[in-house]
C-alpha positions as CSV (number, residue, x, y, z in Angstrom):
1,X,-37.0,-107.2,217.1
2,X,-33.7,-108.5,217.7
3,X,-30.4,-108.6,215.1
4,X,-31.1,-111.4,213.5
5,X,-34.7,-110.7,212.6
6,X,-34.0,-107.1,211.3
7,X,-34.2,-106.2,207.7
8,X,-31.4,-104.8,205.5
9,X,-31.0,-100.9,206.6
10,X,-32.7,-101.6,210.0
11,X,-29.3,-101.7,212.3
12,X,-29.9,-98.6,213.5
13,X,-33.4,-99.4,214.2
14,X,-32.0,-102.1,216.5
15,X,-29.6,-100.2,218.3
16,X,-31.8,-97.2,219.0
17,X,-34.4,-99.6,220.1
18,X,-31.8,-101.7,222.3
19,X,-29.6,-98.9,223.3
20,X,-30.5,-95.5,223.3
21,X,-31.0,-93.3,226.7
22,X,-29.5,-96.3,228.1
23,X,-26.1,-97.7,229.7
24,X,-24.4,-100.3,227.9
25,X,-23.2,-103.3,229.0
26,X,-23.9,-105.9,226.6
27,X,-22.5,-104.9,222.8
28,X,-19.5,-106.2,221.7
29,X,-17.1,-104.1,222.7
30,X,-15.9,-105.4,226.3
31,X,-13.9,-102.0,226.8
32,X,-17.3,-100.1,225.6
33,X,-18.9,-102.0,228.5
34,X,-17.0,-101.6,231.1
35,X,-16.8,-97.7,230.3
36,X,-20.4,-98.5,231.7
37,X,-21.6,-95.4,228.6
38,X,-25.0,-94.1,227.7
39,X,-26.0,-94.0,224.6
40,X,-27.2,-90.4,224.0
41,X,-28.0,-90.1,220.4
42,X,-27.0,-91.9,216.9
43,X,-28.3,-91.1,213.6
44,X,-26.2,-92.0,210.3
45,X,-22.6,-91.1,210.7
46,X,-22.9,-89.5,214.0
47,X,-22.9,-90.6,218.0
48,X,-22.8,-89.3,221.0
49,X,-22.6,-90.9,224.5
50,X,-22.2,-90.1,227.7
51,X,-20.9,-91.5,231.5
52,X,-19.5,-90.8,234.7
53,X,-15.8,-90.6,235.3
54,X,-15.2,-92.9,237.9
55,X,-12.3,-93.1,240.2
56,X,-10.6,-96.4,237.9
57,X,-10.4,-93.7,234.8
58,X,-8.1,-91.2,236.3
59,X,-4.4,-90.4,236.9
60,X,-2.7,-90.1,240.2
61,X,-4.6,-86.2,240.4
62,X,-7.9,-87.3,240.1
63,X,-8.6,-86.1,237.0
64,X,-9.5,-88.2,233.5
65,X,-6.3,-90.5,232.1
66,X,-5.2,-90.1,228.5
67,X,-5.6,-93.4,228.0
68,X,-9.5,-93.1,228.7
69,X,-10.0,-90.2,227.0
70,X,-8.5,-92.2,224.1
71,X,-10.5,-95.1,224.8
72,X,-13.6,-92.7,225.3
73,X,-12.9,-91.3,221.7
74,X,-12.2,-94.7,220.3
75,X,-15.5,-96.1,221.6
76,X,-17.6,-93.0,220.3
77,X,-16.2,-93.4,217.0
78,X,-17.1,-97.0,216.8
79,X,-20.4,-96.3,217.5
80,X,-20.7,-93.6,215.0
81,X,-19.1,-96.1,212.2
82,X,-21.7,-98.9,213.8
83,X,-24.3,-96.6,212.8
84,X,-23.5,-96.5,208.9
85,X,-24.9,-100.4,208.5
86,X,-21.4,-101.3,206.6
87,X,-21.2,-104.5,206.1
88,X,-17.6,-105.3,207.1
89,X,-15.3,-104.6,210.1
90,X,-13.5,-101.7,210.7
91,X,-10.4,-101.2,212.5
92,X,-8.4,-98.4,213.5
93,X,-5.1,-96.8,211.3
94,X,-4.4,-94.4,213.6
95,X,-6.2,-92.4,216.6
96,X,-4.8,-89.1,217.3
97,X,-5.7,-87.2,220.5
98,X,-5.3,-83.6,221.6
99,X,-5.9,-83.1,225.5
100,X,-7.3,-79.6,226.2
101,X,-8.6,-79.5,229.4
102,X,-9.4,-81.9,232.6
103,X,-12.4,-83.6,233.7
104,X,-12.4,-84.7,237.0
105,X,-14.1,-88.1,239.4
106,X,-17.3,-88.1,239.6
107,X,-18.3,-85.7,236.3
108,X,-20.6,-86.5,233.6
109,X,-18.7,-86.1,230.3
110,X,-20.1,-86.0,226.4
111,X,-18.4,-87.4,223.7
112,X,-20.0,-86.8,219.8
113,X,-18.2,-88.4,216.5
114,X,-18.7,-87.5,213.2
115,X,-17.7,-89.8,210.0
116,X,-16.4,-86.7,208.3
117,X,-15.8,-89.2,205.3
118,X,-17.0,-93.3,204.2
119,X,-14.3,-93.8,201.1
120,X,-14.4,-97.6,199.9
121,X,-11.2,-98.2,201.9
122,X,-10.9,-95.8,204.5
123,X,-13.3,-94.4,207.0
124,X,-12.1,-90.8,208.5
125,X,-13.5,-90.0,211.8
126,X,-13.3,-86.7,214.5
127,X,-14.7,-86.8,217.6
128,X,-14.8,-84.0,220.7
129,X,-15.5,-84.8,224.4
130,X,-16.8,-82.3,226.5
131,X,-17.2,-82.2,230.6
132,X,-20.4,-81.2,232.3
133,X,-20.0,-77.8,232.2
134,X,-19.7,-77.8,228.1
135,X,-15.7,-76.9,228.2
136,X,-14.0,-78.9,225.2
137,X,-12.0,-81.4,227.2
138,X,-10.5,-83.4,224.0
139,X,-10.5,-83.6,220.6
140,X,-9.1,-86.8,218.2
141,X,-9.3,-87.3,214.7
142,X,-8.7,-91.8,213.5
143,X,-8.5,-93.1,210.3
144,X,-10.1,-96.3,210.0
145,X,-9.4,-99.2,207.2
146,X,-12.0,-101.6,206.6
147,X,-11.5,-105.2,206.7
148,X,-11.9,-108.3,204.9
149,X,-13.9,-109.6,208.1
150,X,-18.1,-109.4,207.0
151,X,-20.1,-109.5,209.3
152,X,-21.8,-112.0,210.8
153,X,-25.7,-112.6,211.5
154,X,-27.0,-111.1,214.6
155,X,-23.5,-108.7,214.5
């Protein structure tokens, strides 16, 4: 089955099917793919994904950069909104991050986000990333507004 041929309500047939327990280099999110990310789980409202911090992700003390943590969180999040077959875009209002603890080259972390709520307008969105030991590295919160963008076939 590819996008194009699934049914209404299948999406996340697809991407289980073409994703899941698997690194992702293809969707559409150019950042998502070069964070070279596993897809660990999704189910309605909820992902989680996975990958290895590699030297290009950290600050000058080898340890995870803000800026990847909030591209980590921002990534997870789309993929948890991906999961909710909207039909429209989404785009971020805001993505605020709270750094609690490093993760340094060469770990495995976990990222899971949670739609806490799917208004009309607004989509409102937390997410927690974890390093291999299970210590809560981050936790971020985004507001997302939808757009007037629909989607298109095979999206």
């Amino acid at each position: 089955m590819n996008r194009n041929e699934a049914a209404e309500g299948t999406q996340l047939d697809w991407i289980k099917e073409k994703y899941l327990g698997k690194m992702v280099t293809d969707s559409r999110s150019d950042a998502g793919n070069w964070l070279q990310l596993t897809l660990e789980h999704i189910e309605k409202g909820t992902a989680t994904i996975s990958l290895i911090l590699r030297k290009e992700m950290t600050n000058p003390y080898g340890m995870i950069h803000g800026g990847m943590m909030s591209l980590v969180m921002d990534e997870t999040i789309g993929w948890a909104i991906v999961s909710l077959d909207a039909d429209h875009h989404y785009t971020s209002l805001n993505l605020n991050v709270d750094f609690l603890y490093a993760i340094k080259e060469g770990d495995r972390l976990t990222s899971t986000a949670k739609i806490v709520r799917h208004g009309k307008k607004i989509i409102y969105a937390e997410c927690s990333v974890y390093d291999s030991k299970g210590n809560l590295a981050g936790r971020g919160a985004s507001n997302l507004v939808v757009t007037g963008m629909k989607l298109k076939s095979g999206e």
